[in-house]
C-alpha positions as CSV (number, residue, x, y, z in Angstrom):
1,X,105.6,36.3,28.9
2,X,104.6,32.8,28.9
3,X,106.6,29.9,26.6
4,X,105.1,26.4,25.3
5,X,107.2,23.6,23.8
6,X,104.4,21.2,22.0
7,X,104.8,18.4,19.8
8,X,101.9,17.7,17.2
9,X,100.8,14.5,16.0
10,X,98.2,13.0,13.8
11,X,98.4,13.8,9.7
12,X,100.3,17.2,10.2
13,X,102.7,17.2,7.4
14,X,101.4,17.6,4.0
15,X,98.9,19.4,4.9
16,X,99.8,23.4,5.3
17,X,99.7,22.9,9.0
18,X,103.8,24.4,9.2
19,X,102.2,27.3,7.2
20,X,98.8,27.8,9.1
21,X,101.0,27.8,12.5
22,X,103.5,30.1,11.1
23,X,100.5,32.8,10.3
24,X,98.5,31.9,13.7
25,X,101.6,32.7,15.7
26,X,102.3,35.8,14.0
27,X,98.5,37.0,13.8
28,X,98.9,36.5,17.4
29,X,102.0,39.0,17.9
30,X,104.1,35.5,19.2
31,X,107.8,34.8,18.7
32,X,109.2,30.7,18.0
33,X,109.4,28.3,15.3
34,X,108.1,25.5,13.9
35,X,109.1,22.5,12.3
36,X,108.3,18.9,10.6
37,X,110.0,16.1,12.8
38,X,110.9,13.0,10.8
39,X,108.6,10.5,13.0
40,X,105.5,12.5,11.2
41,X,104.8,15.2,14.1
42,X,105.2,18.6,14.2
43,X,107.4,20.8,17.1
44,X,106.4,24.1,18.0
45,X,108.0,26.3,20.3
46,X,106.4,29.7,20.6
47,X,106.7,33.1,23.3
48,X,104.1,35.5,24.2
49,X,101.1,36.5,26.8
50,X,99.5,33.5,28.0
51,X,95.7,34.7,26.4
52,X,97.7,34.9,23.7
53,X,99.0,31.3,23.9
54,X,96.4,29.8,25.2
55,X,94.4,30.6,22.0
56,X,96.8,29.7,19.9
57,X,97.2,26.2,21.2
58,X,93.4,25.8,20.4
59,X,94.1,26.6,17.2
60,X,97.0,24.4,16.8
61,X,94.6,21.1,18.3
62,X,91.9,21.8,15.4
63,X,95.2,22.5,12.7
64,X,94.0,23.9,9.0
65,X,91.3,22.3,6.6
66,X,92.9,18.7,6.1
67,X,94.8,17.8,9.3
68,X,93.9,15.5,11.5
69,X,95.4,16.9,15.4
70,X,95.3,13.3,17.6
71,X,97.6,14.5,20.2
72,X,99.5,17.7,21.5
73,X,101.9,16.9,23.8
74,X,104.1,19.4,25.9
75,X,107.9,19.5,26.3
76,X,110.3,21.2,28.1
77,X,110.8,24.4,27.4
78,X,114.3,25.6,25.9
79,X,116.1,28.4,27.4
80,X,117.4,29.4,23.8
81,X,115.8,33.4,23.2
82,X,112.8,32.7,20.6
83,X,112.8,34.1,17.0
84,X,110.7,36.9,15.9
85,X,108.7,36.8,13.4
86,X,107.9,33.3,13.9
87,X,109.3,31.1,11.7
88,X,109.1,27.6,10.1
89,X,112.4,25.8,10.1
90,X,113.1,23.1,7.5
């Protein structure tokens, strides 16, 4: 198991990219969360194989219909245990 700790930014909020994340990540069989940061990103934090999360980061730097992905930048990784299903939080 392989774990990512990214941070989104571009026009990410308003935009269903919380919800497109939430279905990639569980269409991929991954365990995390995701949420809306108040500077206008988006965190994700996400568990699983690394084909598995290597996809799903491409996936994450195109976003859904209507985002605009100008960065993804990682962050160190937490050592809390990861929810399952994935989840958006707030």
């Amino acid at each position: 198991m392989t774990r990512m700790h990214v941070v989104v930014r571009g026009r990410v909020q308003g935009v269903g990219f919380r919800w497109f994340v939430r279905e990639a990540a569980r269409e991929a069989g991954l365990s995390g969360w995701v949420r809306n940061r108040e500077d206008g990103a988006v965190e994700v934090e996400a568990e699983g194989p690394h084909a598995a999360l290597d996809a799903f980061r491409a996936l994450i730097t195109r976003g859904p219909r209507g985002a605009v992905v100008s960065s993804v930048d990682e962050v160190a990784v937490s050592a809390e245990a990861l929810v399952q299903p994935f989840t958006i939080i707030r």
